[in-house]
N, C-alpha and C positions, 0 to 999 in steps of 0.2 A: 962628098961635096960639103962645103961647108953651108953655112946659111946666108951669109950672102949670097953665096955663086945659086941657091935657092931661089933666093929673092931675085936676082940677077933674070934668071931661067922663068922665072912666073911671069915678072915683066914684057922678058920677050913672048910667052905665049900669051899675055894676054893683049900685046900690040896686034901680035899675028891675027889676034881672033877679030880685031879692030876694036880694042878698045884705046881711051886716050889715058894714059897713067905715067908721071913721071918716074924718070932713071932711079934717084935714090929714094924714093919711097918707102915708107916704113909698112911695117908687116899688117896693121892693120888697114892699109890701106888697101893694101894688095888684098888681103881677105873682103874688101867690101866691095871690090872690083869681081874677084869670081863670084862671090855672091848673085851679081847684078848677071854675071855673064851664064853662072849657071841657073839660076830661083831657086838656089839653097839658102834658106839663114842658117846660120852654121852657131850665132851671138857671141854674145863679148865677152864671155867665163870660158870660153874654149880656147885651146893650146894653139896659137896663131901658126907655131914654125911646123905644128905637124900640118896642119890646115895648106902651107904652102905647098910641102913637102910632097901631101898627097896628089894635089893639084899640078905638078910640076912630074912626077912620077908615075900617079895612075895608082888605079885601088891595085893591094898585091893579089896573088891567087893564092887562094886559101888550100889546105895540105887535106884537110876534113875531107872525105867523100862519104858520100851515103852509103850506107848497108846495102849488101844485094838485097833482092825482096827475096823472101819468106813465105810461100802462099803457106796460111795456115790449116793445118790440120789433124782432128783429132784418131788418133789412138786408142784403141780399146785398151780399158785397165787388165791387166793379167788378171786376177783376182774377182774379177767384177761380179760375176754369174753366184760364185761361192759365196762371196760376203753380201748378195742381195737374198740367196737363201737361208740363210743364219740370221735372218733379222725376224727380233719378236713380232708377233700379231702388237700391229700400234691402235690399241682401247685403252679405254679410263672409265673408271667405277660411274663415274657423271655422265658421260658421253666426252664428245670430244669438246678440246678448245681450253681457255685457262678461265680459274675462276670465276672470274667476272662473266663470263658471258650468262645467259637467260638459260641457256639448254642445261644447266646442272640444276635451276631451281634456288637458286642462288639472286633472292632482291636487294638491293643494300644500294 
């Protein structure tokens, strides 16, 4: 369709809906007309002929679907038991903690 036959087709759907809008009417007229008829401000920096286009057509369907779900779940590491045994006794000459703390005797 071209964009008149657009604008043509917004016309009639928006008589049908009962609004009052002349035949040849310009695109933003038609846009301030659905405006009114749906409570979208859509403004005046936006692409009038898609504005009709969509209005006249209807939103498309989207191709995007969501992911199945996933319930999550953890897995034991292979390794996990070995390399929790191989780990050194965790001390420090001070006690624990980093410098700055009190527990090494340490005022500053």
């Amino acid at each position: 369709m071209t964009h008149a036959e657009y604008r043509d087709a917004a016309i009639a759907k928006l008589r049908a809906a009962g609004m009052k809008i002349a035949t040849g009417s310009r695109s933003a007229a038609i846009v301030t007309a659905i405006e009114k008829l749906t409570g979208r401000e859509y403004g005046y920096r936006r692409d009038h002929v898609a504005l009709v286009r969509l209005f006249v057509d209807g939103p498309a369907e989207s191709k995007v679907k969501p992911a199945a779900f996933r319930a999550m779940c953890q897995e034991p590491r292979p390794r996990l038991a070995e390399i929790n045994a191989a780990q050194p006794p965790m001390r420090t000459p001070c006690g624990t903690g980093n410098e700055r703390e009190l527990s090494k005797g340490l005022v500053r």
